[in-house]
ZAKOL-797621 format. One record per residue (C-alpha): x, y, z. Coordinates in pm, 1 decimal. Example, Ala and Ser with C-alpha at 12.3 -4.5 7.8 and 13.67 -1.06 7.14 Angstrom:
+----------+----------+----------+
|       c1 |       c2 |       c3 |
+----------+----------+----------+
|   1230.0 |   -450.0 |    780.0 |
|   1367.0 |   -106.0 |    714.0 |
+----------+----------+----------+
//
This chain:
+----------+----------+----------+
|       c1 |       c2 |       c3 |
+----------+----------+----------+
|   -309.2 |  22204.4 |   7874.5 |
|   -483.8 |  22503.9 |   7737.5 |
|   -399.8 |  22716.0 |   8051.0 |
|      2.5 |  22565.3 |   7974.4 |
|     -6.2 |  22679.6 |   7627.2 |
|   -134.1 |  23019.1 |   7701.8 |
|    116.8 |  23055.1 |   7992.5 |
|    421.4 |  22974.7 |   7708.5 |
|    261.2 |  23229.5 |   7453.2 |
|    256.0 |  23494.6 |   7720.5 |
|    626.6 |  23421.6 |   7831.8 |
|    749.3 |  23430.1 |   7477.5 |
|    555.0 |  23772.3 |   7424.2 |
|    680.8 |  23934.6 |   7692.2 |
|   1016.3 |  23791.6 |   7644.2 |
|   1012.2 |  23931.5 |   7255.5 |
|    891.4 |  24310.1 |   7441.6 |
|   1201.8 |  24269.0 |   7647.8 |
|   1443.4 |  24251.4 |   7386.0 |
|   1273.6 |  24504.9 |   7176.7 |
|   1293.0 |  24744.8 |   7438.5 |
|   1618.7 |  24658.9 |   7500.7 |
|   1725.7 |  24722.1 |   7126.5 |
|   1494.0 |  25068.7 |   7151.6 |
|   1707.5 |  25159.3 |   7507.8 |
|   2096.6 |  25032.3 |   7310.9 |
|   1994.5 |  25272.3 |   7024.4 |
|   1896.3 |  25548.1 |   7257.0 |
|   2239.5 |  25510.7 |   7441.2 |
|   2467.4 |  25491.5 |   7128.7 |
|   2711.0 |  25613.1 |   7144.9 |
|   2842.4 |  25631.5 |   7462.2 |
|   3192.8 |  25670.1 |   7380.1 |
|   3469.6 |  25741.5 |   7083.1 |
|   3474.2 |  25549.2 |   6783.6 |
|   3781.9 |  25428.6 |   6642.1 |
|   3819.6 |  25474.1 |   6250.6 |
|   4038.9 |  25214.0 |   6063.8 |
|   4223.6 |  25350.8 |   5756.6 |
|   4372.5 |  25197.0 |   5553.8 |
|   4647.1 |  25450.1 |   5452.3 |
|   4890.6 |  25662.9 |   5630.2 |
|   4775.7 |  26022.2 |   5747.6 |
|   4765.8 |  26248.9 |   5468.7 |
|   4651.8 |  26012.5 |   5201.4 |
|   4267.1 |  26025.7 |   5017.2 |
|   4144.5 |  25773.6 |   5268.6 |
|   4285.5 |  25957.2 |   5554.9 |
|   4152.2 |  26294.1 |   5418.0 |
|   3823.6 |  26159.2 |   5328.9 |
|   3754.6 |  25976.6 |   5694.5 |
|   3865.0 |  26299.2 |   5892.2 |
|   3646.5 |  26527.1 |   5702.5 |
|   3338.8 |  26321.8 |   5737.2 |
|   3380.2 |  26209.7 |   6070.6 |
|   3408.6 |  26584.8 |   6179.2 |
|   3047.8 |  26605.0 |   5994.7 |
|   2936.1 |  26277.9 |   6162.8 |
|   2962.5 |  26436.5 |   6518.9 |
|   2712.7 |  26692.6 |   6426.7 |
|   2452.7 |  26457.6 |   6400.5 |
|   2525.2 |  26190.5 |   6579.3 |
|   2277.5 |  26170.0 |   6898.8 |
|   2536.3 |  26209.8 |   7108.9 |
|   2852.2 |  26403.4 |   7169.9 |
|   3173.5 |  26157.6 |   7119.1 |
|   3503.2 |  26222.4 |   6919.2 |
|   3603.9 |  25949.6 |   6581.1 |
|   3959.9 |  25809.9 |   6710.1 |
|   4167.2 |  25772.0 |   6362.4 |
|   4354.2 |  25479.6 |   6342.8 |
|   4605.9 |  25400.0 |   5997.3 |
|   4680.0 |  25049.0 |   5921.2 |
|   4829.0 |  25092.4 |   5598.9 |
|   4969.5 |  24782.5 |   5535.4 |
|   4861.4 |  24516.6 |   5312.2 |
|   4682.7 |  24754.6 |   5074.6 |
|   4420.9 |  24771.7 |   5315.8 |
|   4394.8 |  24416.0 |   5433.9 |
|   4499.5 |  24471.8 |   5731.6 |
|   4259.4 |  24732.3 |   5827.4 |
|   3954.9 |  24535.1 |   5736.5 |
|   4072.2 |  24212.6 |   5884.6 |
|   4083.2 |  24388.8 |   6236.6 |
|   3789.2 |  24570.2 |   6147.9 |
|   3590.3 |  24255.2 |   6069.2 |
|   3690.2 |  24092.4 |   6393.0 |
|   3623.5 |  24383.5 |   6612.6 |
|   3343.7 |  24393.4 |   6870.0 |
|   3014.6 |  24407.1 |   6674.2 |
|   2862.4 |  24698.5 |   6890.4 |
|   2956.4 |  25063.6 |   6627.5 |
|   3225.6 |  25151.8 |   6811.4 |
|   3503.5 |  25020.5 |   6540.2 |
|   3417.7 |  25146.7 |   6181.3 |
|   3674.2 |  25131.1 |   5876.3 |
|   3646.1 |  25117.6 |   5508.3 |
|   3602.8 |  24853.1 |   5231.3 |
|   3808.7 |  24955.7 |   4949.6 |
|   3616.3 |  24863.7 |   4597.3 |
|   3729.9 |  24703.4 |   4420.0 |
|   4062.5 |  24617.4 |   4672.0 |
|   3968.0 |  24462.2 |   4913.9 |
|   3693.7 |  24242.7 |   4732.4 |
|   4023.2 |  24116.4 |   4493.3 |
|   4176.5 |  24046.2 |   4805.5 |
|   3930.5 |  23822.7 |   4926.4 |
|   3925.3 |  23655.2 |   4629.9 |
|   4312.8 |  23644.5 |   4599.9 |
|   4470.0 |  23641.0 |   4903.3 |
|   4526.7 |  23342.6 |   5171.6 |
|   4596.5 |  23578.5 |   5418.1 |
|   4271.0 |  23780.8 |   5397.8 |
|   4028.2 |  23646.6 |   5603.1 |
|   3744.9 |  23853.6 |   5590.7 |
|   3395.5 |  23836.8 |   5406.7 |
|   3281.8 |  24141.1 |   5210.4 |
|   2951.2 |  24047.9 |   5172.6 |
|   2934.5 |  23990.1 |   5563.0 |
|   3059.8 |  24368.6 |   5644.8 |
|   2715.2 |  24575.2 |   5785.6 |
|   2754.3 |  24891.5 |   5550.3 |
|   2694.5 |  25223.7 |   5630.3 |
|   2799.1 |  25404.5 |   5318.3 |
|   2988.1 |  25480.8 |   5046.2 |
|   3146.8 |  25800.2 |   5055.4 |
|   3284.0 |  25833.2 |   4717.4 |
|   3329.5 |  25666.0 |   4400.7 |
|   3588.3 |  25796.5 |   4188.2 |
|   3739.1 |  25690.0 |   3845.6 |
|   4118.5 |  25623.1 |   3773.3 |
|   4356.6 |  25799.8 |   3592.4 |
|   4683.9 |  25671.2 |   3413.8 |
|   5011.1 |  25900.1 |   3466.5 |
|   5327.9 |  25889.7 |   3363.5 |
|   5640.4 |  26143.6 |   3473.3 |
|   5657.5 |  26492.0 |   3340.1 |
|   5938.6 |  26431.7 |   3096.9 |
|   5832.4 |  26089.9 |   2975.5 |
|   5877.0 |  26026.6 |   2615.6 |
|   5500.5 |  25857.1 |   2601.4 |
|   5286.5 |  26068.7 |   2491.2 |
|   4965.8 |  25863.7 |   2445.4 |
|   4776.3 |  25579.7 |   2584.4 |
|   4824.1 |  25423.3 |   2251.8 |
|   5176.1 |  25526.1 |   2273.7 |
|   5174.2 |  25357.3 |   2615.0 |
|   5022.1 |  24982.3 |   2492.8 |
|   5264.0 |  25008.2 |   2204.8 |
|   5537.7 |  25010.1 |   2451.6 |
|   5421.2 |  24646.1 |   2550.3 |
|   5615.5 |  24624.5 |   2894.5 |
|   5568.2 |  24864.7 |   3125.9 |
|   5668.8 |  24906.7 |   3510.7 |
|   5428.7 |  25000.5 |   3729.2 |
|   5390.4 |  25137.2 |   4079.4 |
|   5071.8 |  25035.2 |   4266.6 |
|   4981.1 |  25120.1 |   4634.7 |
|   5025.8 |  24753.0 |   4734.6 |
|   4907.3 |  24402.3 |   4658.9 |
|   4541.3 |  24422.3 |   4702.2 |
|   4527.6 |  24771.3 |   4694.5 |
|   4286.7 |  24898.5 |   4430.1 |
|   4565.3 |  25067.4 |   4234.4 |
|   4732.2 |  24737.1 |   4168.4 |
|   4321.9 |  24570.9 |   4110.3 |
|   4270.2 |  24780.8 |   3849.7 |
|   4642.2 |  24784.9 |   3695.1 |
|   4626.6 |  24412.3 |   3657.6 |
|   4294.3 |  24467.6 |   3447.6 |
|   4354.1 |  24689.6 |   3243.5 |
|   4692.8 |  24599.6 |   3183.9 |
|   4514.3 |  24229.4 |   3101.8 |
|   4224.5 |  24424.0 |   2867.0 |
|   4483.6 |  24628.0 |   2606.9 |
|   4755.3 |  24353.3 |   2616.7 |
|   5027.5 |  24526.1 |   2805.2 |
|   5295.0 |  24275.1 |   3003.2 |
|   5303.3 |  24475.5 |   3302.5 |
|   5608.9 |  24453.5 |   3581.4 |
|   5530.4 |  24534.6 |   3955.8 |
|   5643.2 |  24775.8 |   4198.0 |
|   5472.1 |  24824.7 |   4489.5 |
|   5452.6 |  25043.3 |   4776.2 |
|   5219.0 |  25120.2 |   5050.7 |
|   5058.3 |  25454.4 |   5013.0 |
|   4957.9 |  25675.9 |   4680.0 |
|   5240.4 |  25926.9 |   4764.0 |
|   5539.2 |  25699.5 |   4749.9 |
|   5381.5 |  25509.2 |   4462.0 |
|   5373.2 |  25868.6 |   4260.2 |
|   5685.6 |  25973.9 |   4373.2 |
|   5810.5 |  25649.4 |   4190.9 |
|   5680.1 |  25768.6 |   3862.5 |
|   5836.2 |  26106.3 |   3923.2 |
|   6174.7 |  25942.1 |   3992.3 |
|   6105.3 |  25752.2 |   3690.6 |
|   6180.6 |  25464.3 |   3923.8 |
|   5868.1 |  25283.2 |   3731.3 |
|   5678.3 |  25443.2 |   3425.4 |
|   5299.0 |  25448.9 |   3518.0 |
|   5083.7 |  25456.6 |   3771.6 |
|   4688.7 |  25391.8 |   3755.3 |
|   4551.0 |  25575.6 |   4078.7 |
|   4209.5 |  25739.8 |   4150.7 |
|   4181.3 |  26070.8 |   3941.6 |
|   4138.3 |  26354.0 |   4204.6 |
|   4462.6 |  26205.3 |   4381.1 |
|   4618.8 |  26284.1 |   4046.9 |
|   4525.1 |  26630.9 |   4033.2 |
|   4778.5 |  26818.4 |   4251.9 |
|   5088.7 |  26623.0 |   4115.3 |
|   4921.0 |  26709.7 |   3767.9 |
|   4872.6 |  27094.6 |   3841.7 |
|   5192.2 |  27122.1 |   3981.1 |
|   5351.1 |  26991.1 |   3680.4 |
|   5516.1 |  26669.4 |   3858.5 |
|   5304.5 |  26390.1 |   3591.1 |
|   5133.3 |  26403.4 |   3298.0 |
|   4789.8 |  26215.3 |   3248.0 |
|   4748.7 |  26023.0 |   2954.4 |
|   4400.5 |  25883.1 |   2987.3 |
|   4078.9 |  25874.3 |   3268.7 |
|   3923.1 |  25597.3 |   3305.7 |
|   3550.9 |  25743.7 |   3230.8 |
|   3272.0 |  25759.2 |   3070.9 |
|   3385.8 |  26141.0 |   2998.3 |
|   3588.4 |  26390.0 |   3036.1 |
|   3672.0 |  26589.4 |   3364.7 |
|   3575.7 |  26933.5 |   3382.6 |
|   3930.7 |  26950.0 |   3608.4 |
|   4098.2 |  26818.8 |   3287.1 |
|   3905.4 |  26829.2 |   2996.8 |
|   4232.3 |  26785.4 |   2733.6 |
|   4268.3 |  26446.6 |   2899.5 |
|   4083.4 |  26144.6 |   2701.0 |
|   3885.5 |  25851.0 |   2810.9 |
|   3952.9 |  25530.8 |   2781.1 |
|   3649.0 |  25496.9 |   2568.9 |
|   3830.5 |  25763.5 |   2318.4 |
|   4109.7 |  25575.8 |   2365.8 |
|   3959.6 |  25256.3 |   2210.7 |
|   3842.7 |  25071.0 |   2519.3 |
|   3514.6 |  25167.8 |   2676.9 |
|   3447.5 |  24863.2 |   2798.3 |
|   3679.5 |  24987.8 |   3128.6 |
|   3512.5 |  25243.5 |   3187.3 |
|   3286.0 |  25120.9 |   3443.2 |
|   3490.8 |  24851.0 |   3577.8 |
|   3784.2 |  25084.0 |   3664.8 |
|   3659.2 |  25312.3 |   3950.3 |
|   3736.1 |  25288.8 |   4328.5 |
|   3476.3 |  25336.3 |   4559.9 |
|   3537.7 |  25418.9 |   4949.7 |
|   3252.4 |  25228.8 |   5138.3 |
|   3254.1 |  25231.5 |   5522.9 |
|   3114.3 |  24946.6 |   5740.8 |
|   3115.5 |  24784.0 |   6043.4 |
|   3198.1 |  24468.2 |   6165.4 |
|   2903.8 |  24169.2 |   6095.3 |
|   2636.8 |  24124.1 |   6321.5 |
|   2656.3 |  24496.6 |   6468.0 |
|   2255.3 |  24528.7 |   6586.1 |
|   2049.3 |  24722.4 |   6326.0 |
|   1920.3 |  24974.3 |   6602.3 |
|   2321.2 |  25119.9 |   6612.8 |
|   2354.0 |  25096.0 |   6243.1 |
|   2061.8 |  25331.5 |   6157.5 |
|   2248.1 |  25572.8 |   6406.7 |
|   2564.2 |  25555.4 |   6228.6 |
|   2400.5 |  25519.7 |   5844.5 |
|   2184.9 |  25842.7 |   5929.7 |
|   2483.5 |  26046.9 |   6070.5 |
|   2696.8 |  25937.6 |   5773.6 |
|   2389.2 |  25984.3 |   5518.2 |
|   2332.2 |  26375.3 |   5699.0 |
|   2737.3 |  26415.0 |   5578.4 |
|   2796.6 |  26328.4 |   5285.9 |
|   2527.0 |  26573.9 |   5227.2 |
|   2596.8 |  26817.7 |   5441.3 |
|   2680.1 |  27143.0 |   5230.1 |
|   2961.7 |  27234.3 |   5432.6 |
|   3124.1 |  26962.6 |   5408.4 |
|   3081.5 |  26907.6 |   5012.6 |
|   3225.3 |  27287.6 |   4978.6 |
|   3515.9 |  27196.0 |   5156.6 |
|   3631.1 |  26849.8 |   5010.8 |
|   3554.7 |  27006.9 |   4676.5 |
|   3802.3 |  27301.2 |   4719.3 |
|   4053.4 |  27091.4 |   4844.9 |
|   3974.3 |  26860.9 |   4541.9 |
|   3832.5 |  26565.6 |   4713.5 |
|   3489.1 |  26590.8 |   4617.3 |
|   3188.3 |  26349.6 |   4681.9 |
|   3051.3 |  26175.2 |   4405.1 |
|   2807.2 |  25899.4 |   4394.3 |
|   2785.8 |  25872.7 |   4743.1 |
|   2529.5 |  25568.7 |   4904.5 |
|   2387.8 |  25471.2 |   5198.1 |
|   2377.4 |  25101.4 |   5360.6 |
|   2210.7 |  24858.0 |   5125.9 |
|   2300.5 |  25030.9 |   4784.9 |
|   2644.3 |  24999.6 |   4939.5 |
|   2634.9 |  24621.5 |   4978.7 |
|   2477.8 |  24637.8 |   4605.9 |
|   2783.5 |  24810.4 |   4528.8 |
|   2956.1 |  24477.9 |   4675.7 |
|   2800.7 |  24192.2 |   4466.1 |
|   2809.7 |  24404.6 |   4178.3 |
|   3179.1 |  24455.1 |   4161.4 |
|   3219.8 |  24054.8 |   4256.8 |
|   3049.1 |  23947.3 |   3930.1 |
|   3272.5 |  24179.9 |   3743.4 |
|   3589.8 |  24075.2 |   3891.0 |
|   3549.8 |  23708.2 |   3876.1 |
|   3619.4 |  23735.4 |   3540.1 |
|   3942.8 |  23852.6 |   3631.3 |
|   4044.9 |  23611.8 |   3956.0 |
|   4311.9 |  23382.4 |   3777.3 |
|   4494.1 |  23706.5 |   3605.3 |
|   4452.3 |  23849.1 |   3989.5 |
|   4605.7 |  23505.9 |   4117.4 |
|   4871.0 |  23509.8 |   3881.7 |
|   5032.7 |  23840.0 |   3909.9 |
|   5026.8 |  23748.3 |   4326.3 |
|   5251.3 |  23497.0 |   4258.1 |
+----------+----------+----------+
//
């Protein structure tokens, strides 16, 4: 019985130093090939420039010499690209971003998302930035006060789901605005609404704002911050405005992942590549001139933090999110 027992033990042992060596030998291999990218915008857009530029970075250090294969699945405001991404292969050789708040709101909203953000293995959050409200060039609103006042207002969002439309439906909810809905599938049409004056606002991360506001195409009439931009330090916050409550809650963060269950042995590959990035001063110079800078970037677990942190502020939110689905 004794001699059984010990027999058992020894199988399980060396069955346990098998698969550990196995894990140690995957790691080692990884990766073997290119990895596709999902984005969830067209080429061109933040997303789009964001993913090329660090993936170019990622090569550097990954252990081994393979190409990132973009792919843009802009659809859906990004529900799409993380429902194929979270039914991909689990093996790091399909990556794609989460958008926050998006694609959480979608979860919670949406019939047709079927994905779990809480499931996704992170490896990082690139970027978080904070929104801005603009209106066209010539518009007669001058003011976010001027703007509430209004009390209906059209706006252009980047698609149901999309974080644009997330964080339109809050705020809009917050200051008591009765907000109509156009939608579109990418930042650039959604702005080139406003400067139609097709629709009067658009809420959209801030440093996608910033050409179309140099260039004189919109006007910014409040950042959703806790302070001002050194890139546009006339513009208020929404705390100056009267509401800094938002400031928090209105940011979009770009968090990468890949699908669940992808072994930890190729996610430390990936998360250390990514972390060597987003802090790789060559990189930072670059995004920064071409005003896409880092900020507040993360690195696997503080980016699923970033996760349940954002679901306990939207739930708040999740009929009004319902609602304007409907």
């Amino acid at each position: 019985m004794k001699r059984s027992a010990l027999r058992f033990i020894a199988v399980c042992l060396f069955s346990v130093l098998c698969l550990a060596s196995a894990a140690v030998h995957a790691a080692d291999g990884f990766p073997s090939k290119n990895i596709t990218w999902l984005v969830p915008s067209k080429a061109g857009g933040g997303y789009d420039i964001y993913a090329r530029a660090v993936g170019r970075q990622m090569q550097k250090y990954l252990p081994n010499k393979v190409d990132f294969i973009y792919m843009n699945l802009p659809a859906g405001g990004g529900v799409e690209s993380l429902t194929k991404l979270y039914n991909a292969k689990p093996d790091g050789y399909t990556i794609g971003y989460v958008k926050v708040p998006g694609s959480i709101v979608s979860q919670m909203t949406l019939d047709f998302a079927k994905y779990d953000c809480e499931k996704i293995a992170y490896i990082g959050n690139i970027t978080t930035d904070h929104d801005a409200l603009v209106v066209k060039k010539d518009s007669p609103l001058n003011s976010f006060k001027e703007l509430v006042a209004k009390g209906t207002v059209k706006f252009s969002t980047t698609g149901v789901g999309a974080t644009s439309w997330v964080n339109t439906v809050v705020l809009t909810k917050e200051v008591g605005i009765t907000p109509k809905y156009v939608h579109y599938t990418n930042t650039a049409d959604a702005m080139l609404s406003v400067i139609r004056g097709d629709t009067d606002a658009l809420v959209v991360p801030f440093f996608s704002t910033l050409q179309y506001a140099n260039s004189g195409d919109v006007k910014l009439l409040v950042l959703n911050a806790a302070s001002r931009a050194k890139e546009a330090p006339d513009v208020p916050t929404i705390g100056e405005a009267g509401y800094p409550g938002l400031a928090d809650a209105l940011s979009a963060s770009r968090l990468i992942g890949c699908p669940p269950n992808t072994p930890p042995e190729v996610m430390k590959v990936l998360q250390d590549a990514f972390w060597q990035a987003v802090n790789d001063p060559e990189l930072l110079t670059a995004l920064d001139k071409a005003g896409f800078p880092i900020m507040e970037p993360c690195k696997g677990a503080d980016s699923l933090k970033l996760v349940h942190a954002c679901m306990g502020v939207f739930e708040k939110y999740k009929a009004d999110l319902v609602e304007s689905v409907q």
